[in-house]
C-alpha positions in Angstrom: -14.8 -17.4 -9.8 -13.5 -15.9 -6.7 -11.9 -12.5 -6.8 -10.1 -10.4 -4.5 -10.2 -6.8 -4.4 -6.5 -5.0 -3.8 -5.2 -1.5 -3.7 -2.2 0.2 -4.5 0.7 1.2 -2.0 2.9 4.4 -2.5 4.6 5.2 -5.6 1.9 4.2 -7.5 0.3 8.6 -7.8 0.4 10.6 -10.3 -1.4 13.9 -11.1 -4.6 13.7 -12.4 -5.6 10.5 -10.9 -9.0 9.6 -10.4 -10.5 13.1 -11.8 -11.9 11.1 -14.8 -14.3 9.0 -12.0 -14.6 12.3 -10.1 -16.1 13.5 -13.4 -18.3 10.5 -14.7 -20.0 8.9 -10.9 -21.6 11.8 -8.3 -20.6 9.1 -5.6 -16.6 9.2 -6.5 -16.6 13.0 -6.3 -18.0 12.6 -3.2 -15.0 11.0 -1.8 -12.6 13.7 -3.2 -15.3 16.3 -1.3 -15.3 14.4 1.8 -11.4 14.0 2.1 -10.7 18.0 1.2 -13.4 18.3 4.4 -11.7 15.5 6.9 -8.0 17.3 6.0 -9.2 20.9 6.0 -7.8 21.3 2.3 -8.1 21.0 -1.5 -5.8 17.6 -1.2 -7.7 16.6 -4.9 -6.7 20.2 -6.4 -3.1 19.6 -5.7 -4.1 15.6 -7.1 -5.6 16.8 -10.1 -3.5 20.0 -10.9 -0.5 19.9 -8.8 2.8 19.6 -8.9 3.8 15.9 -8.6 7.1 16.4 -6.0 4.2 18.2 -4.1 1.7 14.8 -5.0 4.7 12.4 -4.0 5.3 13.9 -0.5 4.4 10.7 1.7 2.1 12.8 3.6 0.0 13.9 0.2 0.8 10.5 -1.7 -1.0 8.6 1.0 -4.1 9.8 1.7 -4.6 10.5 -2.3 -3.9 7.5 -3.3 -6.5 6.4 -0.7 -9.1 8.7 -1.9 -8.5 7.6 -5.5 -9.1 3.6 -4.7 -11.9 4.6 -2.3 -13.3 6.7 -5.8 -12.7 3.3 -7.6 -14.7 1.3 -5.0 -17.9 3.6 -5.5 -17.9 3.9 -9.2 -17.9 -0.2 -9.4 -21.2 0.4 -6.5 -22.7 2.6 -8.8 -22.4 0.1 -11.4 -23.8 -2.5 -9.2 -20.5 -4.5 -8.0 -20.0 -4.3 -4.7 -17.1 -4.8 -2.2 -18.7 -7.9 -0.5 -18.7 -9.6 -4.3 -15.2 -10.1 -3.3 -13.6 -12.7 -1.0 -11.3 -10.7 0.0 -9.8 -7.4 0.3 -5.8 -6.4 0.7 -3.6 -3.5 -0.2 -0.1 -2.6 0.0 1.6 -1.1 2.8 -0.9 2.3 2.7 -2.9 0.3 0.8 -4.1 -1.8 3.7 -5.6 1.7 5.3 -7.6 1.9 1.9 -8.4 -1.6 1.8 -9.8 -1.4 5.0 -11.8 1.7 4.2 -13.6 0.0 1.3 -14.3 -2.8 3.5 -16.4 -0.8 6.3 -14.1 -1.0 8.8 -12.8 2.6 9.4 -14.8 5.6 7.9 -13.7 7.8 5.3 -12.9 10.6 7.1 -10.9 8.8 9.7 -9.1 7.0 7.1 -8.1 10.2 5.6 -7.0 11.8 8.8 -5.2 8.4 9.7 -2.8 8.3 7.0 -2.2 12.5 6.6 -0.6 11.3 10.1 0.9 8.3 9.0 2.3 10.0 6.2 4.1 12.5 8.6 5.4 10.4 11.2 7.3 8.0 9.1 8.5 11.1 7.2 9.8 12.8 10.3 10.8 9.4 12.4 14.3 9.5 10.4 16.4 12.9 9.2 16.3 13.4 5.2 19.0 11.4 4.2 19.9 9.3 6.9 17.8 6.4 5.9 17.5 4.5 2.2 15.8 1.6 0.6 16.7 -0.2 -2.2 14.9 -3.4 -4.9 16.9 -6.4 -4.9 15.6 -8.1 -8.0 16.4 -11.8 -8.7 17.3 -13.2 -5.5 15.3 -15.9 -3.4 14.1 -14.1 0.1 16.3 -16.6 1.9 19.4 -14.9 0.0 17.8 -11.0 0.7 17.6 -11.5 3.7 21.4 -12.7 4.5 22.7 -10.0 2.4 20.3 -7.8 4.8 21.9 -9.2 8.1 25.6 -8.8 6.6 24.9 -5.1 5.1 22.8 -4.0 8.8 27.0 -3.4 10.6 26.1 -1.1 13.1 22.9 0.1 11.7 20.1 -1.0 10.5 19.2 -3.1 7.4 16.0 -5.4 7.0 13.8 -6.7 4.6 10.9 -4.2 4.3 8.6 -5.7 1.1 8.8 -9.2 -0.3 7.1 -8.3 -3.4 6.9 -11.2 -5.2 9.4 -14.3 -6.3 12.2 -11.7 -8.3 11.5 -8.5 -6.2 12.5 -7.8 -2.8 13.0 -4.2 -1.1 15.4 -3.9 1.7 15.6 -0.3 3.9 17.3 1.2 6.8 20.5 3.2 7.1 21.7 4.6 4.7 25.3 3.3 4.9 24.0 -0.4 5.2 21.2 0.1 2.6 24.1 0.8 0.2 26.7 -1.9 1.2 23.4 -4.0 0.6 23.3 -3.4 -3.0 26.6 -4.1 -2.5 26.8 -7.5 -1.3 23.6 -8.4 -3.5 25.1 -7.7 -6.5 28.1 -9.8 -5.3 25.8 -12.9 -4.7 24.2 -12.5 -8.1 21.5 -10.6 -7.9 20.1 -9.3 -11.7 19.9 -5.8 -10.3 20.2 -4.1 -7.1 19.2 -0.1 -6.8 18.6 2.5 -4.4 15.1 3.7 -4.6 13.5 7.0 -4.9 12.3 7.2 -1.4 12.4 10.0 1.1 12.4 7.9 4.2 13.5 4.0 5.3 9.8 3.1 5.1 8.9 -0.5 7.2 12.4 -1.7 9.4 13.1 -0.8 12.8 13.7 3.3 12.3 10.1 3.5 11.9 9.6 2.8 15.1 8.9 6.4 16.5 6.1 6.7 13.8 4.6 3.0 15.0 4.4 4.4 18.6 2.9 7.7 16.6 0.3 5.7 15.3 -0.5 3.6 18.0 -1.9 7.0 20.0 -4.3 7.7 17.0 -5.3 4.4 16.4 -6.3 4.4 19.9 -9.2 7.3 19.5 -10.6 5.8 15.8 -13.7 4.0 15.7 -12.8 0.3 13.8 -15.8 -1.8 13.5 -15.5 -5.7 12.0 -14.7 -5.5 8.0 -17.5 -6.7 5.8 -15.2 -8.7 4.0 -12.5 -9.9 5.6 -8.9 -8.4 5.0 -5.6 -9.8 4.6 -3.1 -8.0 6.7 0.3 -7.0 5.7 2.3 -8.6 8.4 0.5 -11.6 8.5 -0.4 -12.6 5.3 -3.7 -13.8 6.1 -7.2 -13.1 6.8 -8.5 -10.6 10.2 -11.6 -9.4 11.1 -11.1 -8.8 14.5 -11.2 -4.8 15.1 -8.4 -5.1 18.0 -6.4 -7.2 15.9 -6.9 -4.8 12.9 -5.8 -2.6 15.3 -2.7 -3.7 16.9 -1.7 -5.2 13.1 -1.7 -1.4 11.9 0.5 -0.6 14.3 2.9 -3.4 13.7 2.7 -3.1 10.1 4.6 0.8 10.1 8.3 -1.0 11.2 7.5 -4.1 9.9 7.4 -6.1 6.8 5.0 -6.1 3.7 4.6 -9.9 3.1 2.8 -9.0 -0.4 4.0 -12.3 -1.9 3.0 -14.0 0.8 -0.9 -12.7 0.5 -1.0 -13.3 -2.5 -0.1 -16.9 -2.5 -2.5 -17.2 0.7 -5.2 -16.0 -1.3 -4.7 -18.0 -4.5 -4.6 -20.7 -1.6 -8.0 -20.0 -0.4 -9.3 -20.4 -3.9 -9.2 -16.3 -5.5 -8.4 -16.6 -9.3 -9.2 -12.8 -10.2 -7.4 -10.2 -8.4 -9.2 -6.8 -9.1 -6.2 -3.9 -8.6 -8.9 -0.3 -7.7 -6.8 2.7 -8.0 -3.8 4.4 -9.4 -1.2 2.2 -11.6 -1.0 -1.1 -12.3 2.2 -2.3 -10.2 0.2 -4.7 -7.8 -1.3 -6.8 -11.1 2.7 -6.9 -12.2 3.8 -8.4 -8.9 0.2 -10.7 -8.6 1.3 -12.0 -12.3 4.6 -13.4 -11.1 3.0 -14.9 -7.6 -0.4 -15.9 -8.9 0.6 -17.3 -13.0 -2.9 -18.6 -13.3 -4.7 -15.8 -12.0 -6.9 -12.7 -13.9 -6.1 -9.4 -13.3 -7.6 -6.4 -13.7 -6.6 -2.9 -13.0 -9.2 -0.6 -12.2 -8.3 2.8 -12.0 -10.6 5.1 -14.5 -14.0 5.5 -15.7 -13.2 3.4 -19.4 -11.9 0.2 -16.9 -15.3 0.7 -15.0 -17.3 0.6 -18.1 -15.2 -2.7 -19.9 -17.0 -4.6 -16.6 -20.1 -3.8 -17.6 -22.1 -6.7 -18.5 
């Protein structure tokens, strides 16, 4: 059986996360330790005792939900599965940085540090409120993204995740984002919504936070992955560090083609899809892509212990 390992994206935090494998494997508090160190702060107090509007700011949310997967990856080590027992790794949107992390290719630290920043510039590339996103659920991508090009008028409007076949997410400004779930709801669509969001994450207003990343991708050390990743925008396999690279910067304005890795995978053979980390939304989406696959969410100390054996 192949399996793939994949992590979580944002909105998948909540408080408390990953304190139980902080609690039951040394080498899982030591990723909370070393991610308080690389961001000079108690990021896993506010994680494991905060406040969650505190926890869902994008500049928390992402390197915490990075630090939790990264916790799952070493309490599955300490149980004797390793990452390179997969065939391949992926994550969503942030999930990519973590993915990448568990894969050898950028260090802790760095990974920590890389999405504090990430987290910041996509929150400060658009004004609060200027920007919006919404699910489109129950319309081919084909039809998204024609109600996407019809909403955009003089702004902007774009597919930003293809989910899987019933969910697509479409962002940008504000005033197009809702004549979007306008028009989607006009063509049939089951349900269209604004999201919870505080910023039009992956479409063209991200650009300033691209360029942001670009600079401090440029000083971080990225070595080959030990098993290879599947990238966001291309929906298939890289192990090329300046690819890796260059696709991280791409991958802040443009599209998560989740659906699409998912189906490359299945392609190359994965039947298990192992979800390390907070929630269980990525095993939801894989279900409806992948209908043969196993899933398996891994996110606390009791999952760790049913692989046992």
């Amino acid at each position: 059986m192949s399996k793939a390992f994949v992590f979580p994206g944002q909105g998948a935090q909540t408080i408390g996360m990953g304190r139980d494998l902080a609690e039951a494997y040394p080498a899982a508090r030591a990723v909370f330790d070393q991610v308080d160190e690389a961001l000079g702060e108690k990021l896993s107090t506010l994680i494991w005792e905060g406040e969650a509007e505190e926890l869902t700011l994008t500049e928390n949310a992402q390197p915490a939900l990075m630090a939790t997967s990264m916790a799952a990856v070493r309490a599955l080590e300490a149980e004797g599965i390793a990452v390179t027992d997969a065939a391949f790794v992926a994550g969503h949107s942030l999930g990519e940085y973590s993915a990448l992390c568990a894969a050898g290719a950028i260090g802790l630290a760095d990974t920590a540090r890389l999405l504090r920043l990430r987290g910041k510039a996509m929150q400060s590339a658009v004004p609060v409120g200027e920007g919006a996103m919404a699910a489109v659920l129950g319309l081919e991508i084909g039809a998204v993204e024609e109600v996407a090009a019809e909403a955009a008028g003089d702004g902007v409007c774009q597919v930003a995740n293809e989910n899987d076949p019933a969910q697509t997410v479409v962002s940008g400004s504000k005033a197009a984002v809702e004549r979007a779930v306008e028009i989607a709801k006009a063509k049939g669509a089951k349900r269209a919504i604004l999201l919870p969001v505080s910023a039009p994450f992956h479409c063209a207003l991200m650009e300033p936070a691209a360029e942001a990343m670009a600079a401090a991708l440029a000083d971080v050390a990225i070595v080959a992955p030990a098993v290879p990743v599947v990238a966001n925008v291309r929906a298939e396999a890289v192990s090329d560090p300046d690819t890796i690279r260059a696709l991280l910067v791409e991958q802040v304005a443009g599209r998560v083609r989740w659906r699409a890795s998912v189906e490359w995978m299945e392609a190359q053979g994965v039947t298990s899809f192992w979800e390390l980390g907070a929630g269980k939304a990525l095993s939801g989406m894989i279900r409806r892509i992948a209908r043969e696959a196993e899933t398996r969410a891994v996110g606390t100390a009791a999952d760790v212990a049913a692989l046992k054996g």
